[in-house]
N, C-alpha and C positions, 0 to 999 in steps of 0.2 A: 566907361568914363572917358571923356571927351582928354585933347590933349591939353585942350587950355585948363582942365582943371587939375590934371596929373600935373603940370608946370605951377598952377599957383599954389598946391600941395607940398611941391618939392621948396619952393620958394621960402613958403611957410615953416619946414620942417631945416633946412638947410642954409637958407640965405642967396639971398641974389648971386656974389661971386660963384658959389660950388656949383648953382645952377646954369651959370654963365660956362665955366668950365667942364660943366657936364655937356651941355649942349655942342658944344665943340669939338667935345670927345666923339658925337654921336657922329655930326656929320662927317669929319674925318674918317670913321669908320665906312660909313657910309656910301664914300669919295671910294674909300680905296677898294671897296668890294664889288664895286660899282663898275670899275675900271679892271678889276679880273676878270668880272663876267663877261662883259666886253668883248677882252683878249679872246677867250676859251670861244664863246659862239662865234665870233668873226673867223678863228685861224681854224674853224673847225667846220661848223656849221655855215660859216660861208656870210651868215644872216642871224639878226640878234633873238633870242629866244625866249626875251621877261615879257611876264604878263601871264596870268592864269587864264583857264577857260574852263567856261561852265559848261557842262555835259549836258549832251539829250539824252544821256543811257542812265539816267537816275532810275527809273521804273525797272532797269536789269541790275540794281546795285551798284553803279556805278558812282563815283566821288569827281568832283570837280576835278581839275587838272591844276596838280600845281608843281613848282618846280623844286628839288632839292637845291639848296645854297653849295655851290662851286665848294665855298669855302669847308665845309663840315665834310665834306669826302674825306681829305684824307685822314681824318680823325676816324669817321667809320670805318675805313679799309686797312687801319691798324690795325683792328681788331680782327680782322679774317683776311690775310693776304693771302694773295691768288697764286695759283700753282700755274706751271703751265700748260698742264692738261687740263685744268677746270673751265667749264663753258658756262658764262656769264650771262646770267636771264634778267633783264630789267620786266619786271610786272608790271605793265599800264609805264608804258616807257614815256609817253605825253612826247614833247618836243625833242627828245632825246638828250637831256643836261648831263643824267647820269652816264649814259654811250659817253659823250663827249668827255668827260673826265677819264673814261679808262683810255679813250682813244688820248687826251692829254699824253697817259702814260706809258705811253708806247706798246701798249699791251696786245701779242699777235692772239690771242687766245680768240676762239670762237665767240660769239656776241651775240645772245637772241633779244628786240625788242618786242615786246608784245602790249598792244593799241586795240581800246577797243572801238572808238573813233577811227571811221575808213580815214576822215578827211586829216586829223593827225597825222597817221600812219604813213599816208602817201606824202605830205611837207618831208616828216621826219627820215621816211625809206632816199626819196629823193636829195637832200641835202648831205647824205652820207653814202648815196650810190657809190662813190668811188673807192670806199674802204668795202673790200671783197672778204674781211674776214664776220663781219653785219649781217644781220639778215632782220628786217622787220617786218614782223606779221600781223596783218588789221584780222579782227574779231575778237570772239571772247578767251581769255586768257589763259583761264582754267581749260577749258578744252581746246589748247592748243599747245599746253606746257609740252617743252621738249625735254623726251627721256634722255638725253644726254648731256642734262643740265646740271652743275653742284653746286653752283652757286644762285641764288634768286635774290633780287634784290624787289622794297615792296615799300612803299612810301603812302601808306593807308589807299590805295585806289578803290578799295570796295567797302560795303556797309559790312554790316557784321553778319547778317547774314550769308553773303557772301565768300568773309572770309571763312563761315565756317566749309561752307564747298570747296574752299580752296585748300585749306585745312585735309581735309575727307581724300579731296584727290591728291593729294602731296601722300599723305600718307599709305594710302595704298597704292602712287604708282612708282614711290621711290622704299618701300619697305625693306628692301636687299641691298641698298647703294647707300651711304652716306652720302647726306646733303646740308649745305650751311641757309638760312633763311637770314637776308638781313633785312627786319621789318624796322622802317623808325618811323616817328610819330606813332608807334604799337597802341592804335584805339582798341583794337579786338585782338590784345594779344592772349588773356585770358582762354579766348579759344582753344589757343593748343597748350592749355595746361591740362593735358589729359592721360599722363603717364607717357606718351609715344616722344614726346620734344624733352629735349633739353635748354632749358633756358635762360642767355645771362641777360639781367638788365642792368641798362649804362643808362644813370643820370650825365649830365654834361658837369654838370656843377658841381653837385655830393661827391661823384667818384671822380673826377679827373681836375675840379677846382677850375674848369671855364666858365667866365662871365660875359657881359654882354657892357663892354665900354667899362669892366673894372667893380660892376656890379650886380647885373640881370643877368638870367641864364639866356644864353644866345640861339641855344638849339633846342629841339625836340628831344624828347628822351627816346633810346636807341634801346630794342631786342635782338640779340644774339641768337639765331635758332636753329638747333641740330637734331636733327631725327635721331632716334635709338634704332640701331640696325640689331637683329639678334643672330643676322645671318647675312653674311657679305656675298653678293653676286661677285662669280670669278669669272 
């Protein structure tokens, strides 16, 4: 549906004022989110970071590149606050938004990106050269997951076939370690309903009452994911 028709809809159903008022709401939002992003890639990234990119690595599973919202961080990271021994894996890190949020928050913990775009990898490695606690690695993701990782974060970068390889090698190369998975927009979360995960799902809206301008839900829905250890490496 076209936007001029969702507007003469709203028009239809609500009345010019509400729609006037809504509009208003949107672009304020809009303005002010607009203006974080901003902030975060400039004082960070150096250089701004909006704009998706479409993949050559579709034929390896690969999902376009797109960026998580600044803003729904730290809604996510409510939900699994970091320790400070835990080492922070962004999957298919793309431009590095997500790095740059935890680097926001002052976080020394170790920090693996992992890109399966060389020419990503090398923007993203080089724009954060100077934080030595970083390290970002071009190829494939799955075979490159670092054992010293607890935390993975995963914002749909692979099809589903994919995810179930990722799925496969999570599971047996973190079998003895607790590990947290935070998958949002979860297309293939179904995968790891296999007895081995634990899994919480977060609507934005149902469970926590966020909308989008007072009405739409503004985010993705959010999987929480925890392996079942039966025996903790010591």
């Amino acid at each position: 549906m076209s936007i001029k028709d969702r507007l003469r809809i709203r028009i239809k159903e609500e009345g010019i004022c509400m729609t006037i008022k809504y509009l208003i709401c949107v672009c304020l939002n809009c303005i002010r989110e607009c203006i974080y992003e901003i902030l975060i890639d400039l004082c960070i990234s150096r250089k701004l970071l909006r704009g998706n990119c479409k993949t050559i690595y579709k034929h390896l599973g690969a999902n376009d590149v797109y960026h998580t919202k600044y803003s729904v961080m730290p809604i996510i990271f409510r939900f699994v606050p970091v320790a400070r021994n835990d080492v922070l894996v962004d999957v298919g890190c793309g431009k590095g938004r997500v790095i740059n949020y935890w680097i926001s928050r002052r976080l020394k913990n170790q920090i693996v990106g992992l890109e399966l775009d060389e020419r990503v990898a090398k923007c993203t490695k080089d724009q954060l050269s100077r934080y030595k606690n970083i390290t970002i690695i071009a190829g494939d993701a799955i075979a490159n997951l670092p054992q010293e990782g607890t935390i993975f974060y995963f914002y749909n970068p692979f099809t589903e076939d994919k995810v179930k390889q990722f799925e496969e090698t999570m599971s047996a190369k973190f079998n003895k370690k607790p590990i947290t998975i935070i998958y949002y927009n979860p297309k293939s979360v179904h995968v790891f309903e296999n007895g081995n995960w634990r899994i919480r799902y977060i609507n934005f809206e149902k469970d926590l009452g966020l909308k989008k301008w007072g009405r739409i839900n503004k985010y993705h829905d959010l999987a929480i994911i925890k392996n079942i250890v039966t025996h903790i490496e010591r």
